[in-house]
N, C-alpha and C positions, 0 to 999 in steps of 0.2 A: 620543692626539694632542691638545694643546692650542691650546686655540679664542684666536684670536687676531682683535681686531676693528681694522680699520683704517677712520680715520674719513671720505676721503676719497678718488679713486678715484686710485692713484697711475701712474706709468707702467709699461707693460705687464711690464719684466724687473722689478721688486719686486713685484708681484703674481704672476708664474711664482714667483719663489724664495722666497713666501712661502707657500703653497700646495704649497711640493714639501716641505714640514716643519709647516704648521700647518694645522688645520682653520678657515676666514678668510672673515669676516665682513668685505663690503667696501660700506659705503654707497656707494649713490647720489646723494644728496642734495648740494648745496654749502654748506649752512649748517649753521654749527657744531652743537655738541651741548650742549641746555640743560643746567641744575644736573637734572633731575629724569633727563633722558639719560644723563649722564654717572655718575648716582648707580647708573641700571639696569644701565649697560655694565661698570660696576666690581662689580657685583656675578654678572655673568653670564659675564664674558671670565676668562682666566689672566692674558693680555697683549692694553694696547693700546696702538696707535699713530695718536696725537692730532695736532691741530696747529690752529692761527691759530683761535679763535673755539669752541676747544669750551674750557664752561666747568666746568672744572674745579677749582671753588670751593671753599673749607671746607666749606659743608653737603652737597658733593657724597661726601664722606667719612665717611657715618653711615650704622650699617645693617651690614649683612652685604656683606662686602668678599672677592670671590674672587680678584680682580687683581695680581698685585704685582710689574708693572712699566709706567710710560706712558714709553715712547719717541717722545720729543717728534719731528716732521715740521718744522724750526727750527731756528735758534738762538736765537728768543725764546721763551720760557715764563710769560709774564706772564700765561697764562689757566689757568696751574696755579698752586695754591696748593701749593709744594713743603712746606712746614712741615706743611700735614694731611696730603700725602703719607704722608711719612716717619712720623707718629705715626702710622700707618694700615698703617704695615708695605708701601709699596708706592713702591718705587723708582722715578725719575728720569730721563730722561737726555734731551741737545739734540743737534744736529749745527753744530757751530761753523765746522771746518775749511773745509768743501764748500762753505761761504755767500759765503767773505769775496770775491774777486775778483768774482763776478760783482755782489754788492751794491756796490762801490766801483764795478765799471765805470755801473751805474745811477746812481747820485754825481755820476760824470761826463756822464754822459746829460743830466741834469739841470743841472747847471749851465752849457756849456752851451747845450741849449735855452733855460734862463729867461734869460740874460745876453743870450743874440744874438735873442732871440722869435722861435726857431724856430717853437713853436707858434701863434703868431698869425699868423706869415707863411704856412704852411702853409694856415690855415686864409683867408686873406686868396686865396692860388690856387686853393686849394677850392672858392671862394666866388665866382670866378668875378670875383673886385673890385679885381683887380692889373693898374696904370693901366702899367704898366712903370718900367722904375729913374730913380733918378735922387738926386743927391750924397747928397740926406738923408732920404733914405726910412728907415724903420723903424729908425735910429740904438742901438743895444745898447748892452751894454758888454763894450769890450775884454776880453777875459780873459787872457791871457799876463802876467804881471808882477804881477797882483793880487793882495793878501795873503790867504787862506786860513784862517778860522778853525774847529777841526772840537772839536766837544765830545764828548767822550769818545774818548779811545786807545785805544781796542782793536785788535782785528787788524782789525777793518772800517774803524776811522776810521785808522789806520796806512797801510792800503790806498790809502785816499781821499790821504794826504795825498802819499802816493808818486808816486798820479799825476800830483798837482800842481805837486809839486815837480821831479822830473824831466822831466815832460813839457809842465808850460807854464811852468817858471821861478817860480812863485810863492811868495812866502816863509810859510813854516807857523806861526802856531801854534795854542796848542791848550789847552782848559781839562778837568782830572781832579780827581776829587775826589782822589785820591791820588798823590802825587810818582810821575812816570812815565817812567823812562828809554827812548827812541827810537833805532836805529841809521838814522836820516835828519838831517837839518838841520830842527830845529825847536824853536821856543822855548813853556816853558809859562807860562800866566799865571794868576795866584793867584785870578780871581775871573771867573765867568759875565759878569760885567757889563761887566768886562774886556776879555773876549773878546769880546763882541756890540760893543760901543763902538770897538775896531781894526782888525777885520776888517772886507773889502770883502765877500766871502761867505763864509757861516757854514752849517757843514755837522754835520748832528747826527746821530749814529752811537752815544748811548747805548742799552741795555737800557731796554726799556719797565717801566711798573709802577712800587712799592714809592715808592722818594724821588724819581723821574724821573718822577713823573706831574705834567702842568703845568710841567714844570722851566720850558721856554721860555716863559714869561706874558708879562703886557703890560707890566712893567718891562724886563724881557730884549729885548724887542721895541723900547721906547721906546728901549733905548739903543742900537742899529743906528743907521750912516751911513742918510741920506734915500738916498742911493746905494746903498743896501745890498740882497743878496740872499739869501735865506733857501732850504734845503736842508732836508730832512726824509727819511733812508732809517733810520730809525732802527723808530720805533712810531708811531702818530697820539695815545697818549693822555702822548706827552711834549709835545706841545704846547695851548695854551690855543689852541684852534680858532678862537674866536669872536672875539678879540684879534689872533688871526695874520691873520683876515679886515678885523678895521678898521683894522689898517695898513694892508693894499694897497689898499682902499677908499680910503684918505685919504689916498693914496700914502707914508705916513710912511716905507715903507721902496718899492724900487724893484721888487722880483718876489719870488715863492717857486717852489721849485718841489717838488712831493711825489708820495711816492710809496705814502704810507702816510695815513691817515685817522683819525678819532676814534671815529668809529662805523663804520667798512665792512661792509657794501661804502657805506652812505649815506652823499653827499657832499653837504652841503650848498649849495643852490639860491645862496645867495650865491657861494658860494667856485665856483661851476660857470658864474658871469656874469663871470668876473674878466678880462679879457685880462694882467694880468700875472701869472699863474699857470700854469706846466704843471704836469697834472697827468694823473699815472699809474696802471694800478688793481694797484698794489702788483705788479710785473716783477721786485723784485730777484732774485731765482733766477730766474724765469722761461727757463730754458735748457734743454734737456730731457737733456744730459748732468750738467748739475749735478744736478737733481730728480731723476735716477739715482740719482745720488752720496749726496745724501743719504738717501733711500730707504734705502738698502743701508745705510747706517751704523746708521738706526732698526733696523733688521733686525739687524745685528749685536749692540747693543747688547742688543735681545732675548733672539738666539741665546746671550748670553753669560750672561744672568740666568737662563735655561732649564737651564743647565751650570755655575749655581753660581759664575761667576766674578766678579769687580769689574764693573761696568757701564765699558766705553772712555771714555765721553762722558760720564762721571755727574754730574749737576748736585747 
């Protein structure tokens, strides 16, 4: 039977049917798995199943390597270096499919709370300091009719923009590094800056890592409407954190709202005083029939390399 370490503790049916076929290793712990962890686990498991914050770096691929498959818990893999991967003889793979609705519906979550300050209103009843209504009490912004800008098309930012479109009238568009045909109403525009400079909110739905790290800096930023609202379901390290904070400081831009971080779980003491900020501790799957879903798919992809086959989901 092969030992199979999974790095987190997952919900109860993927750990029954991963256990009716492997010998399974299931941390405890909630914090990822260092370069030095990751280097011991690769060299002690057949197969494992990683996810968000285990680092699985280049130097974590030296040494005596018994492993040879990580089935990512995701569909980001920016904490896998796939390139030492694969020189390392130890295959791949994400869960894409199972991500996208419930991350687009968090998209919407957020936008939104941060346009109408759901969460400062909330916390304004909370707090025991809500004087009753009145015309122009906590004034947002509209959302119905406002333009929609989502960087990167993918099936997540596709999602995002479906619901916008369809469901509050908003007109799309959207910035790819590569020419991107859509079966929605949406228009692409040629440049980041573009896009941050026309759009009313701006929703980012690239892949973390590689050339998207800092994508969003304090140029991308300076060029947002003062109106403007900022979305982040994507990764924490595509945006320049510290820049995303002295806009809303300075109110150069109107609110953000995230759901994803730079460092998580730490959120920085600035960006945690912001009133125009919701912020999230990374929900988008948070479902438990999604986190199923996914689960299973890691497991499959397993079961498939265990039997020789192409990996389903192979990155």
């Amino acid at each position: 039977m092969k030992k199979l370490l999974i790095t987190r503790v997952l919900p109860a049916a993927n750990l029954d049917a991963a256990r009716s076929r492997y010998d399974v290793t299931v941390r405890a712990e909630t914090d990822g798995l260092t370069v030095a962890e990751a280097k011991d686990a690769l060299a002690n498991y057949d197969a494992i199943l990683p996810t968000l914050g285990d680092q699985f770096v280049k130097d974590a691929f030296t040494g005596d390597i018994r492993c040879g498959v990580l089935a990512n818990f995701g569909v980001g893999y920016n904490h896998i270096d796939v390139e030492a991967a694969r020189a390392a003889g130890v295959q791949v793979s994400n869960t894409p499919d199972t991500v996208t609705d419930a991350t687009a519906d968090i998209g919407m979550t957020l936008i939104l709370s941060t346009c109408r300050r759901a969460g400062e209103g909330e916390r304004l009843v909370r707090a025991g300091e809500w004087a009753g209504w009145t015309p122009t009490q906590m004034l947002g912004t509209h959302v119905t009719g406002k333009t929609v800008g989502i960087v990167g098309m993918g099936r997540i930012g596709q999602a995002v923009a479906r619901r916008c479109h369809y469901g509050f009238d908003m007109p799309v568009l959207f910035f790819n590094r590569s020419r991107k045909d859509v079966d929605l109403p949406a228009r692409q525009v040629d440049s980041l800056t573009a896009l941050m400079g026309q759009a009313d909110i701006i929703v980012v739905t690239v892949p973390g890592g590689g050339a998207n790290t800092r994508l969003i800096d304090a140029a991308a930023l300076t060029a947002m409407k003062p109106t403007g609202i900022f979305i982040n379901i994507a990764r924490g390290d595509v945006v320049d954190e510290d820049a995303l904070i002295d806009a809303l400081e300075t109110r150069q831009i109107a609110g953000a709202g995230l759901d994803v971080f730079a460092k998580e779980p730490y959120v920085p003491p600035r960006l945690r005083a912001l009133e125009n900020a919701v912020l999230l501790p990374h929900l988008g799957t948070a479902a438990l029939e999604v986190r199923a879903a996914m689960g299973q798919m890691a497991l499959d992809n397993i079961i498939a390399w265990e039997e020789g086959r192409p990996l389903p989901q192979a990155v």
